[in-house]
N, CA and C atoms of all chains as a GROMACS GRO file, in nm:
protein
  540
    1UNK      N    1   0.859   0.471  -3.326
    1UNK     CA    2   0.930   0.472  -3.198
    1UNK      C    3   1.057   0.388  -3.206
    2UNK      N    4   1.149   0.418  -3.180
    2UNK     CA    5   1.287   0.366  -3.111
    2UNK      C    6   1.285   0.271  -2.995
    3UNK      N    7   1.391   0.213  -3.009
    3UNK     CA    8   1.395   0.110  -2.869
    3UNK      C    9   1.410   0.194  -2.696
    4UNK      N   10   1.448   0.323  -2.758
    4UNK     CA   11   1.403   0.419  -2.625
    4UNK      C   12   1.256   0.467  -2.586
    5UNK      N   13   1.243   0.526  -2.684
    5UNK     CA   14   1.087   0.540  -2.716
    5UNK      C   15   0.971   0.425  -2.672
    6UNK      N   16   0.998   0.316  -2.714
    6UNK     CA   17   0.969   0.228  -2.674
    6UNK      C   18   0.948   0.175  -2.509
    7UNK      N   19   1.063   0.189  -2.448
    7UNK     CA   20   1.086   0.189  -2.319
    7UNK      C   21   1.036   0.250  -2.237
    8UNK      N   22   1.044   0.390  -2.298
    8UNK     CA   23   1.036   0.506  -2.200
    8UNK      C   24   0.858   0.481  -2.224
    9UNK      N   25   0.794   0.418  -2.304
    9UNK     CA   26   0.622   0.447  -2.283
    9UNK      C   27   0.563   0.297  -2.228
   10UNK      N   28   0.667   0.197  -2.214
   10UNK     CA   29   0.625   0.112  -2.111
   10UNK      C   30   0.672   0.151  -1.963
   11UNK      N   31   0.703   0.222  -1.936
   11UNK     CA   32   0.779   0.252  -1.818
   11UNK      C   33   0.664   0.344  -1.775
   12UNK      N   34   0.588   0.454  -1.896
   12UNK     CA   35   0.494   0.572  -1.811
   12UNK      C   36   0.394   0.436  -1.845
   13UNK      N   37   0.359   0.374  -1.901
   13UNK     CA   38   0.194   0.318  -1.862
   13UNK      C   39   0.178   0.200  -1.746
   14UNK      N   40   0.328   0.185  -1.740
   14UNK     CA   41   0.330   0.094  -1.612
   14UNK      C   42   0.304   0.158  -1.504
   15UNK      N   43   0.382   0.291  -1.484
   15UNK     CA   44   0.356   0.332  -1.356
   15UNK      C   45   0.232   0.409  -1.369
   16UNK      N   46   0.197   0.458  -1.449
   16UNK     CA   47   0.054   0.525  -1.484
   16UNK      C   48  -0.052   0.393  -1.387
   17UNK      N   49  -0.027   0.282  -1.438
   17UNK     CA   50  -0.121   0.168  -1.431
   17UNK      C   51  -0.142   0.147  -1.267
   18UNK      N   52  -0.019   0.148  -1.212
   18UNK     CA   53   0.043   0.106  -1.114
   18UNK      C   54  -0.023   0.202  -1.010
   19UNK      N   55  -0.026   0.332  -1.033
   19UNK     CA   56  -0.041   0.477  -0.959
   19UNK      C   57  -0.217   0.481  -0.927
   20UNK      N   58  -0.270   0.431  -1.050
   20UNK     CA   59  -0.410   0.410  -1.034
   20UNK      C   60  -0.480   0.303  -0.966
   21UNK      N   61  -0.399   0.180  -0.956
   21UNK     CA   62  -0.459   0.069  -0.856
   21UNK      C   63  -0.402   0.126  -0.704
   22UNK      N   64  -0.306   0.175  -0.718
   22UNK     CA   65  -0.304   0.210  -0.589
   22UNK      C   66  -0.392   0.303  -0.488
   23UNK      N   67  -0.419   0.416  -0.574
   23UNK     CA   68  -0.550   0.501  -0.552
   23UNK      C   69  -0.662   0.472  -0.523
   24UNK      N   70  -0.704   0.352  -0.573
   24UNK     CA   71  -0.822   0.238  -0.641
   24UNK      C   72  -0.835   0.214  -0.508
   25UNK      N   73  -0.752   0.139  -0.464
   25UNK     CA   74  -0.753   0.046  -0.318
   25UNK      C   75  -0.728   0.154  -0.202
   26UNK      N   76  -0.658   0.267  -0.241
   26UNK     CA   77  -0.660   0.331  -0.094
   26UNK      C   78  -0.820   0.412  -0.077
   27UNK      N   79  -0.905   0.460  -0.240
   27UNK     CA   80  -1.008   0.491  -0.198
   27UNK      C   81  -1.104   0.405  -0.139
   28UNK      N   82  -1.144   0.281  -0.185
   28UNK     CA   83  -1.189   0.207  -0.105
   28UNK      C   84  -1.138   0.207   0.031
   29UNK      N   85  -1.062   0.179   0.090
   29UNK     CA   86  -1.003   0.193   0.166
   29UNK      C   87  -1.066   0.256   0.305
   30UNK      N   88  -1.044   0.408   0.224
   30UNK     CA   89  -1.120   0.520   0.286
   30UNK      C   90  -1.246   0.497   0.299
   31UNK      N   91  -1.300   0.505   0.192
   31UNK     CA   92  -1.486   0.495   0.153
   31UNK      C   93  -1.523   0.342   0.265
   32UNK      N   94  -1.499   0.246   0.258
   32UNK     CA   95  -1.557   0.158   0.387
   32UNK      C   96  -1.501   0.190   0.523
   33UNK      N   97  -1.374   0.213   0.580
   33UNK     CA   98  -1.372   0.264   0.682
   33UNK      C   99  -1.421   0.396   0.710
   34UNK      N  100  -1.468   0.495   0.682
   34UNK     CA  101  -1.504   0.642   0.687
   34UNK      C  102  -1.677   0.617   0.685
   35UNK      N  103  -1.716   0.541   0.615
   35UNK     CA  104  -1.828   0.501   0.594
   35UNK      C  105  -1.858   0.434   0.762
   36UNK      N  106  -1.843   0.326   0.758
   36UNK     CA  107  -1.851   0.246   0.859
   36UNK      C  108  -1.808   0.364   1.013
   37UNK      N  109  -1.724   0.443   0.985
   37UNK     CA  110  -1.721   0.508   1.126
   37UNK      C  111  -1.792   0.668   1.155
   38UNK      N  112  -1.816   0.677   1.019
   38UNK     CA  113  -1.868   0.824   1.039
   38UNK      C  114  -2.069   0.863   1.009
   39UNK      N  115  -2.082   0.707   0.967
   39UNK     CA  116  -2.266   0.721   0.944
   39UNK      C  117  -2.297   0.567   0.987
   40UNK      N  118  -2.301   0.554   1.137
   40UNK     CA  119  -2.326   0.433   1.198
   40UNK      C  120  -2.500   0.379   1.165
   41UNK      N  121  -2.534   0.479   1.150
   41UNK     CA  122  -2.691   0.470   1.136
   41UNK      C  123  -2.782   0.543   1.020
   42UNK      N  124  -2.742   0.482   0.827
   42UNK     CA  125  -2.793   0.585   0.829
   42UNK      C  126  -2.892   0.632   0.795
   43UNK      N  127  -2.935   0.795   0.766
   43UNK     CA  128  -3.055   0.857   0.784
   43UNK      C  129  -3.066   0.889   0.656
   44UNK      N  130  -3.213   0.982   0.613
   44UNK     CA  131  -3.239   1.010   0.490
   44UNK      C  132  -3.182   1.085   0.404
   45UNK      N  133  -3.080   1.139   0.462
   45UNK     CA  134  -2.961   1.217   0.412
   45UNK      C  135  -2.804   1.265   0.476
   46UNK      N  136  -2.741   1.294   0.419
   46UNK     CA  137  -2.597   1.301   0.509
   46UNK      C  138  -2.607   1.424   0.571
   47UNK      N  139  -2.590   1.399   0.692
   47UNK     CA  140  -2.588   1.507   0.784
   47UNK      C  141  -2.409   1.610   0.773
   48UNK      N  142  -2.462   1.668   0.825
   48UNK     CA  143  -2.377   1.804   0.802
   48UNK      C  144  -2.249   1.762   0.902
   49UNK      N  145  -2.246   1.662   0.982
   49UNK     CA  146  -2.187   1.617   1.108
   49UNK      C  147  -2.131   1.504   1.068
   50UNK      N  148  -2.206   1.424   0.974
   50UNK     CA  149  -2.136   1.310   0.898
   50UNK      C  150  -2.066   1.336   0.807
   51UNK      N  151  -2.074   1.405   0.737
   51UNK     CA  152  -1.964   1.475   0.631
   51UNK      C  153  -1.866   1.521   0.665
   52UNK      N  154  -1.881   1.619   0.765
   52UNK     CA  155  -1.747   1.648   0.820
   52UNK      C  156  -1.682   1.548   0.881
   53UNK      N  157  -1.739   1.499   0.922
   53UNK     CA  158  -1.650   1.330   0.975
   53UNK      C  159  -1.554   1.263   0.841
   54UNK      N  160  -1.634   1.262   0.791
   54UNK     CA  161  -1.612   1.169   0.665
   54UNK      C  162  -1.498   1.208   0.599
   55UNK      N  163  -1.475   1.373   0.590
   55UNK     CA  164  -1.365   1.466   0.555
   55UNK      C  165  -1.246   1.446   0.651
   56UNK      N  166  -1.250   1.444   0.781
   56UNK     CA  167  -1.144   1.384   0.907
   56UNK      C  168  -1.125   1.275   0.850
   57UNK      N  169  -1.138   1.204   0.844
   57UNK     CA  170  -1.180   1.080   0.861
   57UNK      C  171  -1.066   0.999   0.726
   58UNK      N  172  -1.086   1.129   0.639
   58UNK     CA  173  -1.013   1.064   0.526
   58UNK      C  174  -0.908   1.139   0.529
   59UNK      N  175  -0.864   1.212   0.610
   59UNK     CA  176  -0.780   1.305   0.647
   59UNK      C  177  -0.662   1.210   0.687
   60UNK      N  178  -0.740   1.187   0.811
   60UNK     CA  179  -0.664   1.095   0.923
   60UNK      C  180  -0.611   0.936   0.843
   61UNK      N  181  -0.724   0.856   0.766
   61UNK     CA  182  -0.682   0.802   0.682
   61UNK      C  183  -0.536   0.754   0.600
   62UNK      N  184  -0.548   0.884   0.547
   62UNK     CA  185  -0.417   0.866   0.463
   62UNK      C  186  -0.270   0.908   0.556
   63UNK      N  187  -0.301   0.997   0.672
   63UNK     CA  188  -0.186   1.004   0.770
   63UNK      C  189  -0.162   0.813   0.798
   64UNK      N  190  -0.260   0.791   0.823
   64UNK     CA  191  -0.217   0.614   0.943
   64UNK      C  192  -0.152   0.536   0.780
   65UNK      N  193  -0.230   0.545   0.669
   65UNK     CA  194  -0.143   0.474   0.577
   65UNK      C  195   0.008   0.484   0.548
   66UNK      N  196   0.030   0.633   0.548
   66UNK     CA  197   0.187   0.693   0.564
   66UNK      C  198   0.206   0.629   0.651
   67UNK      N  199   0.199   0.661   0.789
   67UNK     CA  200   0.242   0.611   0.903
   67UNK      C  201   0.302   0.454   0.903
   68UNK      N  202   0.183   0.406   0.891
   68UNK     CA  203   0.179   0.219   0.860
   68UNK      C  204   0.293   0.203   0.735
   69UNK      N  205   0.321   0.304   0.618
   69UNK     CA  206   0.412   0.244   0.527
   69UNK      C  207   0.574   0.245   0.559
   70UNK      N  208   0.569   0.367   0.599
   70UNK     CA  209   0.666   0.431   0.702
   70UNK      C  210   0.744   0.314   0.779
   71UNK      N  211   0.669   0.242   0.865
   71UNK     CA  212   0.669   0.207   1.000
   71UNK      C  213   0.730   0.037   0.880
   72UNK      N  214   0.649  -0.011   0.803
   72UNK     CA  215   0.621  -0.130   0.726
   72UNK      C  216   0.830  -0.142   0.684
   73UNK      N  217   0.796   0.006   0.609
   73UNK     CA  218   0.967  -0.026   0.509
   73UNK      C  219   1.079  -0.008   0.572
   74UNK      N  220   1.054   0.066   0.732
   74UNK     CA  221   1.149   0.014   0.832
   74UNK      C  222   1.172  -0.075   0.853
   75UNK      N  223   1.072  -0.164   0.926
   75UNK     CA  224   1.120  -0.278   0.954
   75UNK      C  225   1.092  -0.427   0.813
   76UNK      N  226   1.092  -0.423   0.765
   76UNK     CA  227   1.153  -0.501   0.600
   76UNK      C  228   1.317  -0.440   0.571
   77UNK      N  229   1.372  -0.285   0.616
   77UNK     CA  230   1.471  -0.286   0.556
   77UNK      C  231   1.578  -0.328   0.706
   78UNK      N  232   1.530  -0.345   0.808
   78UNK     CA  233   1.570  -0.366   0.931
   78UNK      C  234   1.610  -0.540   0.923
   79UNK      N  235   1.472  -0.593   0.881
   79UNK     CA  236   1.502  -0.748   0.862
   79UNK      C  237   1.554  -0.823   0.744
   80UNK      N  238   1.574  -0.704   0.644
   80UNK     CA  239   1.698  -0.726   0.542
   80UNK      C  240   1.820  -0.744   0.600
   81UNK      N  241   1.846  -0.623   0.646
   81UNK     CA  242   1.992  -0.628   0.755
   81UNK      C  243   2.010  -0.726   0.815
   82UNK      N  244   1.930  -0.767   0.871
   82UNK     CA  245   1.903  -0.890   1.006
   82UNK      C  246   2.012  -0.992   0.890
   83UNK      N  247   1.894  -1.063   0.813
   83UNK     CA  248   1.973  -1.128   0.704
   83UNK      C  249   2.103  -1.153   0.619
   84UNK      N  250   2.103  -1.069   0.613
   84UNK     CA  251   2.290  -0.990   0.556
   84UNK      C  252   2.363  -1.091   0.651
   85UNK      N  253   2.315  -1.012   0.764
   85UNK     CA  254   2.455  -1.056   0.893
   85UNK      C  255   2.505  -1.180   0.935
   86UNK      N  256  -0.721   0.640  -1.810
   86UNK     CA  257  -0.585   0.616  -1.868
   86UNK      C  258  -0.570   0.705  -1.962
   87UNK      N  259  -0.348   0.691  -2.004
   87UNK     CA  260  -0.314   0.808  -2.089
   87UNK      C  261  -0.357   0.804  -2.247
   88UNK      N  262  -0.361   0.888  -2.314
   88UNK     CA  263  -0.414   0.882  -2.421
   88UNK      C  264  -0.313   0.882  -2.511
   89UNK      N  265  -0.182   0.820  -2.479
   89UNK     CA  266  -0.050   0.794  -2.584
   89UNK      C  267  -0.139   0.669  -2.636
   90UNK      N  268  -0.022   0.615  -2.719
   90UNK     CA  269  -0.066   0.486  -2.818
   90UNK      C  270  -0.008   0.381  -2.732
   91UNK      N  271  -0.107   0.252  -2.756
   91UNK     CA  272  -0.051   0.161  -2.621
   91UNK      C  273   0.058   0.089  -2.719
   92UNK      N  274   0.130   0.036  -2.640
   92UNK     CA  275   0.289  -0.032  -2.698
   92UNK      C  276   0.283  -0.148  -2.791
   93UNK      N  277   0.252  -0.196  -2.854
   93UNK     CA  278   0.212  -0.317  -2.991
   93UNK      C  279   0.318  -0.418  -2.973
   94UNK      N  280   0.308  -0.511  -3.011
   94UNK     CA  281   0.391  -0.624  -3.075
   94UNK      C  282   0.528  -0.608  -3.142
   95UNK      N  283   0.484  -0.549  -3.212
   95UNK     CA  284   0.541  -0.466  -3.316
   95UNK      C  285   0.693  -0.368  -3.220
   96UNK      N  286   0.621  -0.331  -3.150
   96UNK     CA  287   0.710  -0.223  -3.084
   96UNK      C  288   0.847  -0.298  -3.003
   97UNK      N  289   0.758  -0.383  -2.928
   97UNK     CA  290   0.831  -0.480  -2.838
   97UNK      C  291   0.944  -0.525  -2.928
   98UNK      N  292   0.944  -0.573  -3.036
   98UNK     CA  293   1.093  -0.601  -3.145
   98UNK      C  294   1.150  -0.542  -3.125
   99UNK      N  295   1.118  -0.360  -3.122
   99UNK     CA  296   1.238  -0.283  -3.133
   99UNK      C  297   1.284  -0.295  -3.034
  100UNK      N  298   1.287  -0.321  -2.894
  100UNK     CA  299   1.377  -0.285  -2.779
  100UNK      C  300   1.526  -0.371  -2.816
  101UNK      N  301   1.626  -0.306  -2.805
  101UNK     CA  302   1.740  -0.348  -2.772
  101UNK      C  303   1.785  -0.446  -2.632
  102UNK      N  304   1.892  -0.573  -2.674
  102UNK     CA  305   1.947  -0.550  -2.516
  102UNK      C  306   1.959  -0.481  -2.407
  103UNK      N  307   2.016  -0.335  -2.392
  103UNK     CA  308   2.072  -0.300  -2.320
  103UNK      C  309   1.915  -0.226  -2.248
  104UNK      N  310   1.826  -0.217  -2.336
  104UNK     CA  311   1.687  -0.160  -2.275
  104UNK      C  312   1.577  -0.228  -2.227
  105UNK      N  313   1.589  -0.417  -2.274
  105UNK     CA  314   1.508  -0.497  -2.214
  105UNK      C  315   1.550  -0.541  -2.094
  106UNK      N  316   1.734  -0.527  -2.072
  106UNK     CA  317   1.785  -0.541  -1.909
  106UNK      C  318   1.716  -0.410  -1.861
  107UNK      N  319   1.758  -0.340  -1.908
  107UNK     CA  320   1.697  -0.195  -1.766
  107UNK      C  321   1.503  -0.188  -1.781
  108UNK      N  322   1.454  -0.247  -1.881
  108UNK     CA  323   1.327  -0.277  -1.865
  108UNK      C  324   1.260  -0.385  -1.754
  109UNK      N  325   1.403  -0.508  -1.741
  109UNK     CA  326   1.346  -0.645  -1.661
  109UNK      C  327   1.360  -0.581  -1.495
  110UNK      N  328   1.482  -0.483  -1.456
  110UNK     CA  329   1.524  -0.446  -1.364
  110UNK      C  330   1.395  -0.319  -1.343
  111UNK      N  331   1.348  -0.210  -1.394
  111UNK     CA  332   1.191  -0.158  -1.374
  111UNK      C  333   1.078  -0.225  -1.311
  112UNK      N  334   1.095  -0.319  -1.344
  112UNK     CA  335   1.015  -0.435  -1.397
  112UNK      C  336   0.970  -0.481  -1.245
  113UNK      N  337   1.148  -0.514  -1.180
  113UNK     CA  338   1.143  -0.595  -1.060
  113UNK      C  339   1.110  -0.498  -0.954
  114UNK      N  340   1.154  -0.371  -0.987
  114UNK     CA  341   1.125  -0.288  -0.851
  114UNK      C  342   0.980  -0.261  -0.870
  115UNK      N  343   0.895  -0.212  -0.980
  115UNK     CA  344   0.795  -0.202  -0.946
  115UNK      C  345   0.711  -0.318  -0.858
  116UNK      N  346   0.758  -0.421  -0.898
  116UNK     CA  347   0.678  -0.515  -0.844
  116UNK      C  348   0.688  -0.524  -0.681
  117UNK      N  349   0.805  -0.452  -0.656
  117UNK     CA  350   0.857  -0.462  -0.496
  117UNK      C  351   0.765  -0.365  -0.416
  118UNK      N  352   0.716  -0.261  -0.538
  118UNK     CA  353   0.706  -0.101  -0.501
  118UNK      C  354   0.545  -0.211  -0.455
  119UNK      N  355   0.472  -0.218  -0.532
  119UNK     CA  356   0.373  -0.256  -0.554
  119UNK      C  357   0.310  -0.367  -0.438
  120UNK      N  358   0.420  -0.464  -0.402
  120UNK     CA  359   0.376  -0.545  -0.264
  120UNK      C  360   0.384  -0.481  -0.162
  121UNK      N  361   0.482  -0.366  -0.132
  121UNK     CA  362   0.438  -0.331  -0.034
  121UNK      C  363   0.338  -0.230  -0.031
  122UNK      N  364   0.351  -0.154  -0.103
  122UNK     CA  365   0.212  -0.103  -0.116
  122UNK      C  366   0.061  -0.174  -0.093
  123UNK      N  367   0.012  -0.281  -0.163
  123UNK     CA  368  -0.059  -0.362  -0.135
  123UNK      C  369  -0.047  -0.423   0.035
  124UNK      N  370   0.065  -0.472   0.109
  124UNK     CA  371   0.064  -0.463   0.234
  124UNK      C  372   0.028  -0.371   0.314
  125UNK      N  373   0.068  -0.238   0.275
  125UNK     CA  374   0.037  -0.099   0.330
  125UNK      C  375  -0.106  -0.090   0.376
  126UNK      N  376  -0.149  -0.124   0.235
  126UNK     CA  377  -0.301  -0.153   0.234
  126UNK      C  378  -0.411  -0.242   0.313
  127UNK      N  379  -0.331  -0.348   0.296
  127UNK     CA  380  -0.427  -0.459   0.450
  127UNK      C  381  -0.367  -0.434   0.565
  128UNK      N  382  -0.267  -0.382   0.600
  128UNK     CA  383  -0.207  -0.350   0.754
  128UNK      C  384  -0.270  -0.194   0.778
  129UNK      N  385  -0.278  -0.098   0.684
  129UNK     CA  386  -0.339  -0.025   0.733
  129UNK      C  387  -0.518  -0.050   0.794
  130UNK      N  388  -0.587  -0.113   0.677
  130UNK     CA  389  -0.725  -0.164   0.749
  130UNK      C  390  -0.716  -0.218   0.885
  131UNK      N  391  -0.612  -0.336   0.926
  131UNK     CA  392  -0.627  -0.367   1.009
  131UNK      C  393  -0.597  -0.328   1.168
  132UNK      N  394  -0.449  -0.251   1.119
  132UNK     CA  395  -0.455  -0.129   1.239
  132UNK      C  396  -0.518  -0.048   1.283
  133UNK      N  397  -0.573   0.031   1.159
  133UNK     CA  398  -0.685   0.152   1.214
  133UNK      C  399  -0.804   0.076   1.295
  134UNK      N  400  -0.871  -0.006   1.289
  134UNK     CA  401  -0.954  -0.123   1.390
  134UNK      C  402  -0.912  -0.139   1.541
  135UNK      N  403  -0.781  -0.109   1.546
  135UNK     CA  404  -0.729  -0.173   1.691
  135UNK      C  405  -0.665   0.034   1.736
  136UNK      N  406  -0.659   0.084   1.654
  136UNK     CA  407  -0.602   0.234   1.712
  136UNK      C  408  -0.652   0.339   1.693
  137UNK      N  409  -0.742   0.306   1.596
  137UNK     CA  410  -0.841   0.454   1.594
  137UNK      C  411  -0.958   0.395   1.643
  138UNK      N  412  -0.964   0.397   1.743
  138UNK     CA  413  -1.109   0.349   1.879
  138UNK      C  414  -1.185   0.450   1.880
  139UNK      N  415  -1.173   0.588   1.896
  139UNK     CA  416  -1.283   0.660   1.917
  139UNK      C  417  -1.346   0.796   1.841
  140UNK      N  418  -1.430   0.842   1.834
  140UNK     CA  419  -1.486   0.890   1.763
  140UNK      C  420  -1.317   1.017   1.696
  141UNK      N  421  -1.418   1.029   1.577
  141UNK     CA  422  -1.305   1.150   1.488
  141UNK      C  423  -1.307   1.278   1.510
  142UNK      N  424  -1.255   1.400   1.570
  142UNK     CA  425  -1.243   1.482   1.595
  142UNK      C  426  -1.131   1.616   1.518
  143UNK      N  427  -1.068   1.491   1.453
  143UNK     CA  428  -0.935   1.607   1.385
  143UNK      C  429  -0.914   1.489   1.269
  144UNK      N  430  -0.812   1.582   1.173
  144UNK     CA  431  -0.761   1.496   1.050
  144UNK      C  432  -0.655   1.473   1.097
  145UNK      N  433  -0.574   1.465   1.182
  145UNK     CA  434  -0.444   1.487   1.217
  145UNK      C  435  -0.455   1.333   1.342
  146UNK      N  436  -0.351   1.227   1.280
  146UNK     CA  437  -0.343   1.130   1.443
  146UNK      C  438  -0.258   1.210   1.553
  147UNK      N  439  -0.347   1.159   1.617
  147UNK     CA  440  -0.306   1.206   1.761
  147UNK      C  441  -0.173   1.116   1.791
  148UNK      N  442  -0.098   1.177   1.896
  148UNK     CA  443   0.061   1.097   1.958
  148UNK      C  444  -0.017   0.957   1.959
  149UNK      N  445  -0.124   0.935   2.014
  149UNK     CA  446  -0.187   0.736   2.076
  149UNK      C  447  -0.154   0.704   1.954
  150UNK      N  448  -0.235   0.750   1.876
  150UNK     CA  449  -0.292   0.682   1.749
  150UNK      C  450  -0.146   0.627   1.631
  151UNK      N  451  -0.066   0.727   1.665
  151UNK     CA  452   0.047   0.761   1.563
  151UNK      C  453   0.154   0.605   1.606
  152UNK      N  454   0.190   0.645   1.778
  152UNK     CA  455   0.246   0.524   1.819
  152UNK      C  456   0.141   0.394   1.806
  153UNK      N  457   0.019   0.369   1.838
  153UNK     CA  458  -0.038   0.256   1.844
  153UNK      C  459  -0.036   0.184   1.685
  154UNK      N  460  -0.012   0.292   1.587
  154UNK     CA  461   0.001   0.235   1.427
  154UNK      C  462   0.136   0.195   1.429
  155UNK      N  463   0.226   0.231   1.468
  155UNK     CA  464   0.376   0.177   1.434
  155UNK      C  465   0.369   0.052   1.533
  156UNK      N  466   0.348   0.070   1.622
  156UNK     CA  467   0.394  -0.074   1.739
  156UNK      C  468   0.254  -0.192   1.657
  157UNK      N  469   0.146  -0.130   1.642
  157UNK     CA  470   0.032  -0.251   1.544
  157UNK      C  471   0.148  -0.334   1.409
  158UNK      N  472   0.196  -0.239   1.396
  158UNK     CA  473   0.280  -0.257   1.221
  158UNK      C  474   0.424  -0.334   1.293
  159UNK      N  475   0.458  -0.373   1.394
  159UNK     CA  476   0.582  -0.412   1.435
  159UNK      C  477   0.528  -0.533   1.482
  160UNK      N  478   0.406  -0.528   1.536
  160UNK     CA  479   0.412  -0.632   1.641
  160UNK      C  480   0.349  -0.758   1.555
  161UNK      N  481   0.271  -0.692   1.450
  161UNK     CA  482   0.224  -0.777   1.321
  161UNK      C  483   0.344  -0.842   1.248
  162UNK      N  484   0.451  -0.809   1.214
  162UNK     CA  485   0.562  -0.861   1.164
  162UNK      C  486   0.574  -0.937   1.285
  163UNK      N  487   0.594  -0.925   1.384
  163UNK     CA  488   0.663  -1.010   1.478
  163UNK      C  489   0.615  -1.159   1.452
  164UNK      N  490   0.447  -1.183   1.493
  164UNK     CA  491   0.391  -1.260   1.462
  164UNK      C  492   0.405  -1.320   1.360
  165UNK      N  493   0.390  -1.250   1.221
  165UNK     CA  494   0.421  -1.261   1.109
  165UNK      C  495   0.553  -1.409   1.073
  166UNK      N  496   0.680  -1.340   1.144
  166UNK     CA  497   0.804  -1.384   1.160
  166UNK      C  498   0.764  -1.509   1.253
  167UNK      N  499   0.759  -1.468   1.372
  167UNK     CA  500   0.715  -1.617   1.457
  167UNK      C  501   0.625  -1.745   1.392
  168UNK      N  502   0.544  -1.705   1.328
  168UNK     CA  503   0.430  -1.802   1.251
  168UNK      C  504   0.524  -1.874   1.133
  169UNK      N  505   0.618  -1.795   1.071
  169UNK     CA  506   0.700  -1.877   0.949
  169UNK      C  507   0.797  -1.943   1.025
  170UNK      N  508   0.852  -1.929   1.147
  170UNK     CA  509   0.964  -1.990   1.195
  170UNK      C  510   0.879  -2.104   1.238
  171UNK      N  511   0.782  -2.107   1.330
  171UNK     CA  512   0.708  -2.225   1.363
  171UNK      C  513   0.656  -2.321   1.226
  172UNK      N  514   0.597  -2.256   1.130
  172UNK     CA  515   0.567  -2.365   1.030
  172UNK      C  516   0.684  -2.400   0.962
  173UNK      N  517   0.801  -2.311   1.022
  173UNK     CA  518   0.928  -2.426   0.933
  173UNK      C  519   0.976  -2.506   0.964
  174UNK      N  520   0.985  -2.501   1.160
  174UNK     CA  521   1.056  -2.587   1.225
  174UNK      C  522   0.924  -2.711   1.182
  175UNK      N  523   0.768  -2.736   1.221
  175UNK     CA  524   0.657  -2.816   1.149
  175UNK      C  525   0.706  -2.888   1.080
  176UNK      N  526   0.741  -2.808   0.955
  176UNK     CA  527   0.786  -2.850   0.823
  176UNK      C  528   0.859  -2.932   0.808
  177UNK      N  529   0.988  -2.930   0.901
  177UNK     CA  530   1.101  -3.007   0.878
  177UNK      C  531   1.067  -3.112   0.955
  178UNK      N  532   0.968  -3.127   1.045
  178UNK     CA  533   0.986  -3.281   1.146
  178UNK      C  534   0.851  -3.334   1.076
  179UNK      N  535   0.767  -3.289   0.961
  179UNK     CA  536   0.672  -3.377   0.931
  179UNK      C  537   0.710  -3.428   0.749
  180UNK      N  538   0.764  -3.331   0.694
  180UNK     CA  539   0.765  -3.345   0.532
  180UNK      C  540   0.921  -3.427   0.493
   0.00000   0.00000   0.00000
């Protein structure tokens, strides 16, 4: 490998690395909140009603994370500005 | 993980100047990419607690839910901001 070569395969295993903790933590994420709201009680098997919850649930999930990141890098690039001025 | 060859000792010699600057500058944004992401992550737990109140019915947030996550995510910075201004003004009349 070359000093490009080089570069260019710390650059994919970083973000490779990077892409997977993030996943890591948003499935957890999901899996205890979805858990916690969709089988309050549970029974000897997953009900057909809890699953489908669980499927919403992680639906809705990853919308409020967008949402929340969305909402997050507005205002960080809002109170950058602030700063500037 | 990928099944390339991981980067050696060895390898690290070869980088040039001009590729360990654009490596240090990678370097810094991921790390930027990465905190907020990780913030994303505890502000989302903690919003969905205060805005998704009632049972699940759709995958889709509803208008409440959608606004109650952005104003949760604003009003948390606010605090956020207020709490560092108070422990600075602290700061300066005790240290």
């Amino acid at each position: 490998m070359d000093s490009e070569g080089v570069k260019q395969a710390i650059i994919r295993q970083t973000r490779e690395a990077n892409a997977q903790s993030n996943a890591r933590l948003l499935i957890e994420g999901i899996n205890n909140t979805c858990f916690d709201k969709c089988v309050p009680k549970p029974g000897s098997s997953l009900s057909s009603s809890e699953n489908s919850c669980a499927l919403q649930c992680m639906e809705k999930y990853l919308a409020a994370w967008n949402e929340v990141n969305r909402t997050y890098i507005r205002r960080i690039q809002h109170e950058v500005g602030n700063q500037q001025n | 993980m990928s099944s390339e060859l991981t980067v050696s000792q060895a390898d690290l010699d070869k980088l040039n100047d001009k590729d360990r600057a654009e490596l240090r500058q990678f370097f810094a944004n991921e790390e930027q990419r990465t905190k907020i992401q990780s913030q994303t992550h505890a502000l989302t737990e903690v919003c969905w607690k205060k805005c998704v109140t009632s049972n699940i019915k759709s995958g889709a947030l509803d208008k409440n839910e959608q606004s109650c996550l952005a104003n949760c995510v604003d009003r948390f910075m606010d605090v956020n901001i207020a709490t560092m201004r108070a422990l600075a003004a602290l700061g300066g009349r005790h240290v």
